[in-house]
Biotite code that builds the C-alpha atoms (Angstrom):
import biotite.structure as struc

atoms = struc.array([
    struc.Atom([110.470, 102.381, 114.328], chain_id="A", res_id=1, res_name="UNK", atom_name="CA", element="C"),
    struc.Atom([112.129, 102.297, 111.023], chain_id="A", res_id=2, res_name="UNK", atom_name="CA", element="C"),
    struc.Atom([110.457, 101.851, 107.354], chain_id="A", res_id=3, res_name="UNK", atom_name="CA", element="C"),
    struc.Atom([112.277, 100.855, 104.347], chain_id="A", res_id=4, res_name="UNK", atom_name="CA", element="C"),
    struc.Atom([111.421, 99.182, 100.834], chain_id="A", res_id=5, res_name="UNK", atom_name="CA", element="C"),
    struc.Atom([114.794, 96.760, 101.504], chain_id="A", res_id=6, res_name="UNK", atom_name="CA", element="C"),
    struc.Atom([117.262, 96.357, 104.645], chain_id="A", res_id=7, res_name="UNK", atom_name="CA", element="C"),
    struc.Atom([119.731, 98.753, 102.996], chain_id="A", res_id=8, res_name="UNK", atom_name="CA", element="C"),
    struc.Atom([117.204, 101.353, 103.039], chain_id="A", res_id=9, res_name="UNK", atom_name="CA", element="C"),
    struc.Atom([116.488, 100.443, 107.239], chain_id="A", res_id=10, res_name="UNK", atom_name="CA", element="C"),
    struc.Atom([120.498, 100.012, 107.751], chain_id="A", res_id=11, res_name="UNK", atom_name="CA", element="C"),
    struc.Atom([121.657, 103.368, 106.226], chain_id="A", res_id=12, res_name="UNK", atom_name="CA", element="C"),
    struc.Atom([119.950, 105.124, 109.305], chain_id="A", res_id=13, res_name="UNK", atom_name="CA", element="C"),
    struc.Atom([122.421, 105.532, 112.169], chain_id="A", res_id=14, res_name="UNK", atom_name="CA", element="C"),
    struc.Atom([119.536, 104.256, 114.371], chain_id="A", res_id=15, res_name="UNK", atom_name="CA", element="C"),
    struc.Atom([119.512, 101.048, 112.707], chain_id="A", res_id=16, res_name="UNK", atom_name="CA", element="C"),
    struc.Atom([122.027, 98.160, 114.173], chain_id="A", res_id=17, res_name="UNK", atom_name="CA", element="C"),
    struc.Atom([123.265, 95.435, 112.002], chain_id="A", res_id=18, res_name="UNK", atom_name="CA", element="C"),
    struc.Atom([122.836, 92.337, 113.424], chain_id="A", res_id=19, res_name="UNK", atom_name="CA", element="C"),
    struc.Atom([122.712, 89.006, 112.617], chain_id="A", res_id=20, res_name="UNK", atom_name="CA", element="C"),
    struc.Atom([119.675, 86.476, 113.761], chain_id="A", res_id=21, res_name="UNK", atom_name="CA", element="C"),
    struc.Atom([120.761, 83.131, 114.221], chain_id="A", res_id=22, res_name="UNK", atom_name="CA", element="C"),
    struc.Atom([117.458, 81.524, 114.014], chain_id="A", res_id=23, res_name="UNK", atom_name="CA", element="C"),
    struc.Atom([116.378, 83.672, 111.217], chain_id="A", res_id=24, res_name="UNK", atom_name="CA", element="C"),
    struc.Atom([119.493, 82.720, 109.177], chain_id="A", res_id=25, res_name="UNK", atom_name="CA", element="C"),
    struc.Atom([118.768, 79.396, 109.925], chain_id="A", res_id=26, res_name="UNK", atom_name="CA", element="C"),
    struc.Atom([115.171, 79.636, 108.655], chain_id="A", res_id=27, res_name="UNK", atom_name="CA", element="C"),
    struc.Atom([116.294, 80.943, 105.789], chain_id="A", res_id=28, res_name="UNK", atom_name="CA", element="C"),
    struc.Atom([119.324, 78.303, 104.697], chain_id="A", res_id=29, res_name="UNK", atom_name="CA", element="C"),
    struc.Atom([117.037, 75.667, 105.593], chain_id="A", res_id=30, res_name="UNK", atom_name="CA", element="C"),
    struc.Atom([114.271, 76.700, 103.677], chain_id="A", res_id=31, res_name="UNK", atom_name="CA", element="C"),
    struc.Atom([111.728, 76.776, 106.620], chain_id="A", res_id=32, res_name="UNK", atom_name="CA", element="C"),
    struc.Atom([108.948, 79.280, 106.243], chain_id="A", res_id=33, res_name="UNK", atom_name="CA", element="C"),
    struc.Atom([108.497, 81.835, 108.938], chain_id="A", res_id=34, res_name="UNK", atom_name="CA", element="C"),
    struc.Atom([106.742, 84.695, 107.694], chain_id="A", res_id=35, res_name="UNK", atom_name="CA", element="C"),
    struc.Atom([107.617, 88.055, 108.169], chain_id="A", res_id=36, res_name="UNK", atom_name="CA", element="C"),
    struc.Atom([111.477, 86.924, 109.392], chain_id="A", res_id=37, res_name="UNK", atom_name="CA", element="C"),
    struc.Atom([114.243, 88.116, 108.209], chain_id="A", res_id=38, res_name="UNK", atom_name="CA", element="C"),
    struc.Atom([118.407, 87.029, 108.779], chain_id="A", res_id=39, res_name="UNK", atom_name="CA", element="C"),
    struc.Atom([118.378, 90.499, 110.647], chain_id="A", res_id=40, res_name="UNK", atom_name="CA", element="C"),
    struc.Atom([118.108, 90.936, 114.379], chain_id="A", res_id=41, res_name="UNK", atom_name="CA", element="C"),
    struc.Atom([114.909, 93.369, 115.051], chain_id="A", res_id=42, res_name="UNK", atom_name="CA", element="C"),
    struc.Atom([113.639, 93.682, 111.583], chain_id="A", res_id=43, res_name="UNK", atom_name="CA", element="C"),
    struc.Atom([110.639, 91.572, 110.162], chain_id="A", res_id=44, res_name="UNK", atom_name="CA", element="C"),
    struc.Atom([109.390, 92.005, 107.103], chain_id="A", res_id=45, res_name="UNK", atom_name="CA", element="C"),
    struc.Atom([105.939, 92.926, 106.135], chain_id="A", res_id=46, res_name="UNK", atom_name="CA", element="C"),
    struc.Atom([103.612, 91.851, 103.118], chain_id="A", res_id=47, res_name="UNK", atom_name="CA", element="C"),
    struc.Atom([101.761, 93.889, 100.734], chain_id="A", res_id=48, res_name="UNK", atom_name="CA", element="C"),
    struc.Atom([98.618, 96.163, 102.446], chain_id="A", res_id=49, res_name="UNK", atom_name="CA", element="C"),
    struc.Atom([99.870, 94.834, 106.071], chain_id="A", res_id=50, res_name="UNK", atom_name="CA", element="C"),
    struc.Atom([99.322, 97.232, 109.103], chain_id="A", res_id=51, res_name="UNK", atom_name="CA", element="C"),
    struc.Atom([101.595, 97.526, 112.173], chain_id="A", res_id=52, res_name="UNK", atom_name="CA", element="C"),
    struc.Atom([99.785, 98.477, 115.182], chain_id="A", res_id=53, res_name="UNK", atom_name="CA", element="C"),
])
């Protein structure tokens, strides 16, 4: 599991794979609100004072 503040942060490690997700790109473009996606395959993003269990 990978932290980072942006993507760039999560993509610089070698263990991270850039992806694209399809749905999550579309979600985005279309202005549909899925919280916590993200246009990258694997990676969601997380709001202020979240946990991850």
């Amino acid at each position: 599991m990978l932290f980072g503040s942006e993507p760039k942060a999560i993509l610089a490690n070698s263990l991270a794979e850039l992806a694209m997700d399809a749905d999550g790109l579309r979600r985005t473009l279309s202005f549909i609100p899925d919280p916590g996606s993200t246009v990258f395959r694997g990676m969601r993003e997380y709001g202020p004072a979240t946990s991850s269990a």
